[in-house]
N, C-alpha and C positions, 0 to 999 in steps of 0.2 A: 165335575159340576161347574159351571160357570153361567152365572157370574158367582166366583167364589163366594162366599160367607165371611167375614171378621174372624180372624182367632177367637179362641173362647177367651184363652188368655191373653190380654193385650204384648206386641214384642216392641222391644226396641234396640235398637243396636246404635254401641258409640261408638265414634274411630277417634285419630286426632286430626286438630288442623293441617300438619306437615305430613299428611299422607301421600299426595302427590306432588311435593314440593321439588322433588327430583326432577321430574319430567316439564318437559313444551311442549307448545302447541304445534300439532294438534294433538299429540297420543295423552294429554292431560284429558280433555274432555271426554277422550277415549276411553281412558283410566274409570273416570269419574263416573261414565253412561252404565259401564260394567258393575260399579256401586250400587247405581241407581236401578240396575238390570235385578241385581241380587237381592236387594230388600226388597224389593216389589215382588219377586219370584213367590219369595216365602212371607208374603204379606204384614211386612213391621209396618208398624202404624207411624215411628217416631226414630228420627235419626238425630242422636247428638255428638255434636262437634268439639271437642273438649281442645281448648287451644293449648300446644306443643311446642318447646322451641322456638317463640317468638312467632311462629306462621302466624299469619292473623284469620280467624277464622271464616271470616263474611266471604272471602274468597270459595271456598270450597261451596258454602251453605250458598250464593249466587247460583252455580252451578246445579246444583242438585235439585235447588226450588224452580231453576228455569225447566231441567229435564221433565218436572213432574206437572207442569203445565198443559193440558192437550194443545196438538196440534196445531186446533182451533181457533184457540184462545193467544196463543203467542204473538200477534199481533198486536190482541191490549196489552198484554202482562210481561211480556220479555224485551225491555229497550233493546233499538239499535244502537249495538256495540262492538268492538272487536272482540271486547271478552266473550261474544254468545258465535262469532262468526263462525263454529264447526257442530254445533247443535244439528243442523240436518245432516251433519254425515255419521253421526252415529245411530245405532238400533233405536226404536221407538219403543217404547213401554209395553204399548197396548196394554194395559192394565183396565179393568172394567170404569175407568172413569175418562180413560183414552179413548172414547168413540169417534169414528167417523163421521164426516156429513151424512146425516140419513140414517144412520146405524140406528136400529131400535133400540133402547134402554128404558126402565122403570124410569132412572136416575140420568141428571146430564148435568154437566158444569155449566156454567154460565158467566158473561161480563155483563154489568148493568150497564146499557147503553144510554139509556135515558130514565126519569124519571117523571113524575106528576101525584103530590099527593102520596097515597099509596101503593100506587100502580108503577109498573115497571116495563119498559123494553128489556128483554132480557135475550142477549145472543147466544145460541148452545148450540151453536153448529150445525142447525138445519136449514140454512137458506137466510129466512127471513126471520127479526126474532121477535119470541114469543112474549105476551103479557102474563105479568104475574105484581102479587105482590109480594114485597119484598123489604126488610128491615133497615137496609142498608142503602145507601147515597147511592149516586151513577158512579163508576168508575172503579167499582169493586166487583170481586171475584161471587159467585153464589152458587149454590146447588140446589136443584130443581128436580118434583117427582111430577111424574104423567097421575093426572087423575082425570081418566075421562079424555075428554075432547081439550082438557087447560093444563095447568102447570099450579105447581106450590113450593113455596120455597120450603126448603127442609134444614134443621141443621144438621151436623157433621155428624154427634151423636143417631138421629133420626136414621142413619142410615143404615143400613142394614149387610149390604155386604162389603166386601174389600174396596174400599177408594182410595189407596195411596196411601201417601205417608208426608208427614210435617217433618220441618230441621229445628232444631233450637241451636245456640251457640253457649258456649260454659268458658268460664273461665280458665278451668285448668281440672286435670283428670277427679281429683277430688271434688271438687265443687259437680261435678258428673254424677258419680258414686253418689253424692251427700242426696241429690235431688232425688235419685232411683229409691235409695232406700225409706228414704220420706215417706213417698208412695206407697210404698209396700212391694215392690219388687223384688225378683228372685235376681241377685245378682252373679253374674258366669264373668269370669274371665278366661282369655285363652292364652294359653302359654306351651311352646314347646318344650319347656320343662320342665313341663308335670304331667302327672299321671294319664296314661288314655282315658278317656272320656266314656270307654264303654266299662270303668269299673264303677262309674257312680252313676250312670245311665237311671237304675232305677230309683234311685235315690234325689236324681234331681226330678223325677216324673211326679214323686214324693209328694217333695215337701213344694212344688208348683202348685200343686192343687190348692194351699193356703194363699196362695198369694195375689197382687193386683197383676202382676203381667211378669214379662222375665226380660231382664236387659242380659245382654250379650255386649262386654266391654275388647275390644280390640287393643291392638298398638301399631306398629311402623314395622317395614319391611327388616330396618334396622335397630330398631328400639321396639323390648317388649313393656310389657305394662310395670313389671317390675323396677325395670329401670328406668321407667318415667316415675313412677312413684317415690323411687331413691331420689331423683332429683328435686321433686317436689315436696320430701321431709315427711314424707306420710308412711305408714308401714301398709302395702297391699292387702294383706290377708285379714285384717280386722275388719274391711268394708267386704269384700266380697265374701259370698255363701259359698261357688266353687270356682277353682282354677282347675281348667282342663287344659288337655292337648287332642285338641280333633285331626289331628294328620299325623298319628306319631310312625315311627320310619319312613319318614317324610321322604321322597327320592328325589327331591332341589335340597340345594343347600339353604334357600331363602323363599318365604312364601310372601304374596303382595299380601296388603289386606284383604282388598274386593278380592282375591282367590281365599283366603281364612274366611271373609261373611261368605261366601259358598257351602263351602264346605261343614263348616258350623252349622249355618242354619237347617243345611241339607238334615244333618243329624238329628237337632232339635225338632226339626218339624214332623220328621217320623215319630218320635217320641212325647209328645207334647200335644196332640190333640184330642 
């Protein structure tokens, strides 16, 4: 089906700030696009950055909000910088909010070029841009449905099928945790040292159905969540609902993260709709 639909249940997945703290340019943004590659794949709505190790988070959360930009639009929305200079050599999204020039869509992004009153120039990638009205100043981002022969601006909610995914930034893996569970999330952690994932399979299909959406918490190629929680003075297992291991007899000695969001979500999303 596409253009896909929204999860029923809302997803989110955290990782930490010093996820690719290892790596230069260019195989960081490389790194990064394959992130950006994998939640989008499996349609999360929401990436959080829970900072680690002193990495500072903005760094990462630059990168991933540039990626999820169209094409388009990068001209308004993504300065010239050297931080953005390998953005076109990695995959593109194509995600249903990725369109082309001229590509049909219900729905299309937009930059407010201009304004007057309530009326709007609104650029969405077909040439010349369209009038609408619109809530919002010139110089912001908007989303736009076809009705008819005109345009209406829509919010985010209004939407109906998969458009990408937002970042936040956290201060630290707890304050992560603290916010998911607020909400009412089902929270997962991954950990190679624990149980397969296919013994609580039904059980997490469960007890999802009660809940607002499921977060999916990560860690570092060399640090898992446990032992960021050690250093943070927090005990892991009192926040989280489950700890799995989605790659158990794993055949590397080390898995990246954006290879764990793969594979995780892969699972989850068979399971979970």
């Amino acid at each position: 089906m596409w253009p896909p639909l929204k999860p029923r249940l809302k997803r989110a997945v955290a990782v930490p700030s010093s996820t690719f703290s290892n790596l230069s340019e260019p195989a960081r943004t490389f790194h990064v696009a394959l992130l950006a590659r994998a939640v989008t794949i499996f349609r999360v709505e929401e990436v959080a950055i829970y900072q680690e190790s002193g990495h500072p988070c903005a760094e990462l959360k630059r990168i991933l909000d540039a990626l999820e930009v169209p094409q388009y639009l990068r001209k308004y929305l993504v300065p010239r910088s050297r931080e953005y200079r390998y953005l076109g050599l990695v995959p593109p999204l194509r995600s249903p909010s990725h369109l082309l020039r001229g590509e049909e869509s219900e729905y299309r992004e937009g930059y407010v070029v201009s304004r007057r009153g309530t009326k709007a120039l609104v650029d969405v990638g077909l040439g010349n841009p369209v009038e609408a009205e619109v809530p919002t100043d010139a110089g912001r981002r908007v989303t736009l449905r076809r009705e008819g022969a005109g345009w209406r601006y829509v919010s985010p909610e209004e939407v109906k099928v998969y458009w990408g995914y937002r970042t936040k930034c956290y201060s630290s893996l707890r304050e992560a945790l603290e916010h998911y569970r607020s909400r009412g999330f089902l929270l997962v952690g991954t950990s190679r040292k624990a149980a397969p994932v296919s013994l609580v399979l039904e059980e997490i299909k469960r007890e999802a159905t009660a809940k607002n959406g499921v977060a999916v918490f990560f860690g570092t190629w060399n640090k898992g969540l446990q032992e960021i929680s050690e250093e943070e003075g927090f005990e892991l297992e009192s926040f989280l609902d489950f700890i799995v291991n989605t790659a158990p007899i794993q055949g590397v000695k080390t898995i990246r993260t954006e290879e764990a969001v793969y594979i995780s979500l892969a699972i989850l999303n068979l399971n979970l709709e």
